[in-house]
C-alpha positions in Angstrom: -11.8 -13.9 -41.4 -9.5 -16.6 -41.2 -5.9 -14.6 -41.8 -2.2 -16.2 -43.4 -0.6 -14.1 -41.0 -2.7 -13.7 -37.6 -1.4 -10.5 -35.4 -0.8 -12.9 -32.6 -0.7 -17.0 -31.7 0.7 -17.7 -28.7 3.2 -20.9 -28.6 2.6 -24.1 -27.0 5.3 -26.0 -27.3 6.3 -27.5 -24.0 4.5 -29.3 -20.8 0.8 -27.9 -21.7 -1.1 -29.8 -22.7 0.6 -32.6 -20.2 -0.2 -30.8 -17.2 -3.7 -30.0 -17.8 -3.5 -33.6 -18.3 -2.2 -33.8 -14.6 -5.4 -31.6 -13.9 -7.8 -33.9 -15.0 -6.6 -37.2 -13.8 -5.8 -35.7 -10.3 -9.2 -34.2 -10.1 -7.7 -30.6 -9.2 -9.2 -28.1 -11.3 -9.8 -25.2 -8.9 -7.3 -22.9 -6.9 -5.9 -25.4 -4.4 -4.2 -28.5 -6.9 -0.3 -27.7 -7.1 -0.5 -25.3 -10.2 -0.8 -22.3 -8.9 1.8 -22.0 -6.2 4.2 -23.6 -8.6 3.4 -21.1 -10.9 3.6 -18.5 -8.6 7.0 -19.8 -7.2 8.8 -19.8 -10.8 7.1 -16.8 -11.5 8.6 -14.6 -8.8 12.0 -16.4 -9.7 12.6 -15.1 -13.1 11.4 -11.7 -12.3 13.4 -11.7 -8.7 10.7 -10.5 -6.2 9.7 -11.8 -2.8 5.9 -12.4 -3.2 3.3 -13.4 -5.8 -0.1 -13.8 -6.4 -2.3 -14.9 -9.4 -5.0 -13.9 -10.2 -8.3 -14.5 -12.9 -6.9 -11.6 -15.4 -4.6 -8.8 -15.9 -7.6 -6.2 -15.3 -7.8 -8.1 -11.7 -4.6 -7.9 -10.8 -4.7 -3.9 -11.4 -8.0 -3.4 -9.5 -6.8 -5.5 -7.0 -3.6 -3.1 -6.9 -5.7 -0.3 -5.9 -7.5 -2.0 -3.3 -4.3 -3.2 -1.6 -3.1 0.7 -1.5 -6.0 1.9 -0.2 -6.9 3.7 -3.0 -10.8 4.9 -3.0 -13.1 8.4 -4.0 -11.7 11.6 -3.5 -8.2 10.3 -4.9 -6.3 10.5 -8.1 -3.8 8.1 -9.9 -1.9 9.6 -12.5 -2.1 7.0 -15.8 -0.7 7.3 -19.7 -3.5 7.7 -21.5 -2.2 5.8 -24.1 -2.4 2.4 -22.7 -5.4 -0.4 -22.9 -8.6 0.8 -21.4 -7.8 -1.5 -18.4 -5.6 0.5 -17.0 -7.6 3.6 -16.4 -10.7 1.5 -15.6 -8.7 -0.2 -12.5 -8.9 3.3 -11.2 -12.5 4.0 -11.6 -13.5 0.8 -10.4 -12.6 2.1 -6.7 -14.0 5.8 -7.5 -11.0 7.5 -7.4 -10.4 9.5 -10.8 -7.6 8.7 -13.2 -5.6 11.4 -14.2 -4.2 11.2 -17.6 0.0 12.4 -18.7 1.0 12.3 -22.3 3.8 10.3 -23.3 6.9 10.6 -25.3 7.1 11.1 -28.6 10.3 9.2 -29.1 9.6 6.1 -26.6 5.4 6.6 -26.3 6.4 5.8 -22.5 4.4 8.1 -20.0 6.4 11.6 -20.1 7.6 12.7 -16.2 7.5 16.1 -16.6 3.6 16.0 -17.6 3.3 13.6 -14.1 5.1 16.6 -12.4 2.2 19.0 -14.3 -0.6 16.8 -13.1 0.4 15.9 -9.3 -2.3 17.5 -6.7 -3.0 17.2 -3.4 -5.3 14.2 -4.0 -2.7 12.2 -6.1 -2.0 8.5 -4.5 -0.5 6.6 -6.8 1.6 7.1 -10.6 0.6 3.9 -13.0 3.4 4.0 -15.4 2.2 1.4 -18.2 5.4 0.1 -20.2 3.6 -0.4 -23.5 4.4 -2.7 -26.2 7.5 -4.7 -23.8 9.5 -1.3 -23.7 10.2 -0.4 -20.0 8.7 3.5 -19.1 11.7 5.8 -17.3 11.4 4.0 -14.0 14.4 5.6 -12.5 12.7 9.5 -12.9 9.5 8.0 -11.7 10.2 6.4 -8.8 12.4 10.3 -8.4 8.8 12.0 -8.5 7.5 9.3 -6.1 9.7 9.7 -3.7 9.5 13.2 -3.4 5.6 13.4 -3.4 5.4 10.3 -0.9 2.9 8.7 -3.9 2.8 5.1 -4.3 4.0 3.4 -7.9 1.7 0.2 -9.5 3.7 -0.9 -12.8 1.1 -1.8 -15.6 3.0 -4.5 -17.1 0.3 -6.4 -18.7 2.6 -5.9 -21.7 6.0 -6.5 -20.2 6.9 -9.8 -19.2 10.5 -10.0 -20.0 11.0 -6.4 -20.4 14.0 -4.9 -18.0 16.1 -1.7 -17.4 19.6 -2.6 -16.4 18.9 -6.3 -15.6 16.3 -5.7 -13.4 12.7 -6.6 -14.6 9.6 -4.5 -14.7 6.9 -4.4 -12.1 10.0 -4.9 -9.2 10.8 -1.1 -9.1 7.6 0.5 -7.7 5.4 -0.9 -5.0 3.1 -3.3 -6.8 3.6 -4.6 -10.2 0.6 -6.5 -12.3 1.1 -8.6 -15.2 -1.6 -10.3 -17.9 -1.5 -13.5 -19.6 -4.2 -12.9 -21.9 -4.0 -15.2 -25.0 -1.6 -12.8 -26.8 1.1 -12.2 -23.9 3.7 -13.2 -24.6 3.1 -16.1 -22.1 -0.6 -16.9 -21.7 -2.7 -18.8 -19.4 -5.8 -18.2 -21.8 -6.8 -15.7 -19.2 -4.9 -14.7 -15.8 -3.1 -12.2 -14.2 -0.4 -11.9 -11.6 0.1 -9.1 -8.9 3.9 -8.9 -7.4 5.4 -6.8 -4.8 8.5 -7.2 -2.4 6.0 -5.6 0.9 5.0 -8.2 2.9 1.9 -6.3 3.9 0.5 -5.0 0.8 1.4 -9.4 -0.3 -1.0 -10.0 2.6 -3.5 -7.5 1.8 -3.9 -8.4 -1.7 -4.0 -12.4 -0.8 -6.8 -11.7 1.5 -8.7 -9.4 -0.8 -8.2 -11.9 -4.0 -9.8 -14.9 -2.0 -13.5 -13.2 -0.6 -11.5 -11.4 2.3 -11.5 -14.8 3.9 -10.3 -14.5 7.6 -7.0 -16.4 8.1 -7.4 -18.3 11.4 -11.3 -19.1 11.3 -12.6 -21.2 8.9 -15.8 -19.7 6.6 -15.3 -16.3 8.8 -14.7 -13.2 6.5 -13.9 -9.8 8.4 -13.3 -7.4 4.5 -15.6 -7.2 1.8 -13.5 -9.3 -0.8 -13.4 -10.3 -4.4 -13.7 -14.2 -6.3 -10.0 -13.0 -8.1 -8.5 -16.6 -7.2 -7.1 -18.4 -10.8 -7.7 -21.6 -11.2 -5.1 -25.0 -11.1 -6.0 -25.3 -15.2 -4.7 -21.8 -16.1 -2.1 -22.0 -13.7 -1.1 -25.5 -14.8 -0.2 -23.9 -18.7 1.3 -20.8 -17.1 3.9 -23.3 -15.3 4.6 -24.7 -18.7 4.8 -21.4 -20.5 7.2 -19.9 -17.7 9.4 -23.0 -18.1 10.0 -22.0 -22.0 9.7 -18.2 -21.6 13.4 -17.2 -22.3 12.9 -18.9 -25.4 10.0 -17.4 -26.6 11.4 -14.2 -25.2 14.4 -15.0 -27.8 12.3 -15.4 -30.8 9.9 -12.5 -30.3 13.3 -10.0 -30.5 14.4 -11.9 -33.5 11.1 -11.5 -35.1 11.0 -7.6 -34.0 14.8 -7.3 -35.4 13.9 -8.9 -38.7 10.9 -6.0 -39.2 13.4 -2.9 -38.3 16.2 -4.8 -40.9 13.4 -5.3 -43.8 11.7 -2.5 -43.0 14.2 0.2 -42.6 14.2 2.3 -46.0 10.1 2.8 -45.5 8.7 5.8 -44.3 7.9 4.0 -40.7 8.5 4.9 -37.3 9.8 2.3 -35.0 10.0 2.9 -30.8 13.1 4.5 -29.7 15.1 2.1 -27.1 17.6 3.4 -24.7 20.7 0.6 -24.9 20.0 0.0 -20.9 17.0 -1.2 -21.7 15.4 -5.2 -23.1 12.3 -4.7 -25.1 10.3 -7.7 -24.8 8.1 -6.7 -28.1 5.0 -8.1 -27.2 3.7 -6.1 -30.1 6.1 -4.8 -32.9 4.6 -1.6 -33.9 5.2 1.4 -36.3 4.3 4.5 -37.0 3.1 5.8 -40.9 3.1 8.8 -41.8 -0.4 9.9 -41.6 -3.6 8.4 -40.2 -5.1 8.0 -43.7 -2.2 6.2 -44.5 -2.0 3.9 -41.9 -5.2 2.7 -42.7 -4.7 2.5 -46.4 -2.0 0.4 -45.1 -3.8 -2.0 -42.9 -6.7 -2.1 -45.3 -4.2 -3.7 -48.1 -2.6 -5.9 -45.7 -5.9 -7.4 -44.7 -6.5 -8.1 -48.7 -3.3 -10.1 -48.3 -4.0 -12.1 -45.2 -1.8 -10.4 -43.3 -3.7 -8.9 -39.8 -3.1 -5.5 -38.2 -4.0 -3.9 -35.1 -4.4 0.0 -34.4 -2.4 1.0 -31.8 -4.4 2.5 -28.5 -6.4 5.0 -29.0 -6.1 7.5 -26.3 -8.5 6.8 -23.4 -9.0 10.5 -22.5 -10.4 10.7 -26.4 -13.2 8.1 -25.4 -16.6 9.2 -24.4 -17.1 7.9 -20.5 -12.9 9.4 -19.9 -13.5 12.8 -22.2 -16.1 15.0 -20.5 -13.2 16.9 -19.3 -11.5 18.4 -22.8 -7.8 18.1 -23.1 -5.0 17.6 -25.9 -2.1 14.9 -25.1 -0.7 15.7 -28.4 2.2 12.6 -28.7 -0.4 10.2 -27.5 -2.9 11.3 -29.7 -0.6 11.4 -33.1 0.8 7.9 -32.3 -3.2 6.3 -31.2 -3.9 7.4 -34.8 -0.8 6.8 -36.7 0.4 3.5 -35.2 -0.4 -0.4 -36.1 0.7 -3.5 -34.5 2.3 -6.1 -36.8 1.8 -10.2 -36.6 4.2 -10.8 -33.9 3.7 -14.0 -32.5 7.0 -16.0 -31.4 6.3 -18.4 -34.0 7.3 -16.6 -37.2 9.7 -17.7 -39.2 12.5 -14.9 -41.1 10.6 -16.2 -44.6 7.5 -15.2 -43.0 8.4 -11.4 -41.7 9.8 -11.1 -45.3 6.9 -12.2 -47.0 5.0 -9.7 -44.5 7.7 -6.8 -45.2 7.6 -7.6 -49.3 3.5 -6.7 -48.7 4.4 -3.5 -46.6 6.7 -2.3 -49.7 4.2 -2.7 -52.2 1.7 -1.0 -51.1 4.6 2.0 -50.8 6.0 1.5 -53.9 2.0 2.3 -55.2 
């Protein structure tokens, strides 16, 4: 279904389509043209960390997290389970077992006090996942971290552009992975990028990414490694997209700022955000009253060409993550009460009232 308002578009409005241009006629299309460690270099210079290391796709960059750290059977990463699938899957790809908090009600940001429930003797790691662009409570995390000697892996697949006190997301823990999926807020179609300021867990993850290729001897390779590399064509629009990303980082708060002022007399819920912290909204999202209405709701919208998305539903709900029975009561009422909203950077104030004008309808019956 072709919609007037899609959920998300992303914006190409600068030096795309002119360096894959550059692509072509230079004849690098794989890993080694300049792309990628341009990319990389800008990259680490807007979020301020040391190293940097793309990768094919956000779900990539979190597995190869986990290698990096060691992580394997027998341990346990404590995850939100209300976050994208990916996250928890990261974890199971190396045989360790997620462990799944609740979140908060008020920010649906992973809840520290239900990490300090679930910490045992085989925790490794916390994931904290800042969903939808609004940064989790890095400073009590990093608190329990410390005091449990556990590593921290930032899920910010959501995030880029999201910080707490001027300092961006995915720098406070020891690894940080980011997505550029076609609806990031910057996009290389598909791609990833793992960050960290360790040197060592830098190296570990470089050599892992590229088929655990021995440094110093050519077509010699001492670890069992992964084809993670990205390539100079994805890397190529993620330079132009990083060149323009304070601006589209601009326009997707304006866009989230004209929903809370339009909306603001409806019977929706919108996240709660500490003044210390910049949402990036890479989704705008609300909460209805009710599941039922929600998606009465969305069911309208779609008649009107507007789309919506559910918000997560809980991955300790879903049937390969649910054998053992649990209630995460916040993350289940928001994974059936929430929806996403068109929030692509493009949108125009017209175009969130015409969307708004919709929502009221439907309320006023």
């Amino acid at each position: 279904m072709k919609y007037r308002y899609p959920v998300y578009m992303p914006s190409l409005r600068g030096n795309e389509k002119k360096y894959l241009n550059e692509c072509v006629d230079t004849n690098w299309l794989t890993e080694n043209g300049r792309f990628v460690q341009d990319f990389e270099n800008e990259f680490k210079k807007f979020v301020d960390v040391k190293y940097a290391t793309v990768v094919g796709n956000g779900t990539l960059a979190l597995h190869l997290a986990m290698v990096s750290l060691g992580i394997g059977p027998e341990d346990e990463v404590i995850v939100p389970t209300l976050t994208y699938i990916a996250s928890a899957n990261a974890i199971a790809y190396t045989g360790a077992r997620p462990v799944f908090v609740d979140c908060k009600a008020d920010t649906w940001q992973i809840d520290p006090e239900d990490v300090k429930r679930k910490i045992s003797p085989r925790t490794k790691a916390i994931m904290p996942v800042h969903l939808y662009g609004l940064a989790s409570n890095m400073e009590e995390i990093c608190k329990i971290a410390d005091e449990h000697n556990l590593f921290i892996v930032e899920d910010c697949a959501e995030a880029f552009g999201s910080r707490i006190k001027q300092k961006h997301v995915g720098t406070f823990g020891d690894i940080g992975v980011f997505s550029f999926f076609g609806n990031k807020t910057i996009t290389t179609g598909e791609g990833g990028m793992l960050v960290t300021n360790d040197k060592t867990l830098f190296d570990r993850a470089h050599h892992y990414k590229g088929q655990g290729l021995a440094k110093w001897r050519q077509y010699w390779h001492d670890v069992i490694g992964f084809n993670y590399r990205m390539t100079n064509l994805s890397a190529a629009v993620g330079l132009a997209q990083i060149e323009n990303a304070n601006n589209i980082l601009e326009d997707k708060r304006k866009v989230a700022n004209w929903y809370r002022k339009y909306l603001k007399d409806l019977p929706l819920t919108f996240q709660n955000v500490d003044a210390e912290y910049s949402h990036s909204y890479w989704m705008v999202t609300v909460l209805a009253n009710s599941s039922e209405i929600r998606e009465e709701l969305r069911e309208y919208m779609k008649e009107h060409g507007v789309e919506t998305r559910p918000t997560f539903y809980p991955i300790h709900t879903m049937p390969m993550y649910s054998m053992k029975y649990q209630m995460l009561r916040n993350s289940e009422d928001i994974g059936w009460r929430g929806m996403n909203l068109p929030s692509y950077p493009d949108l125009k104030e017209d175009d969130v009232k015409v969307i708004c004008d919709l929502v009221k309808k439907y309320f006023k019956g």
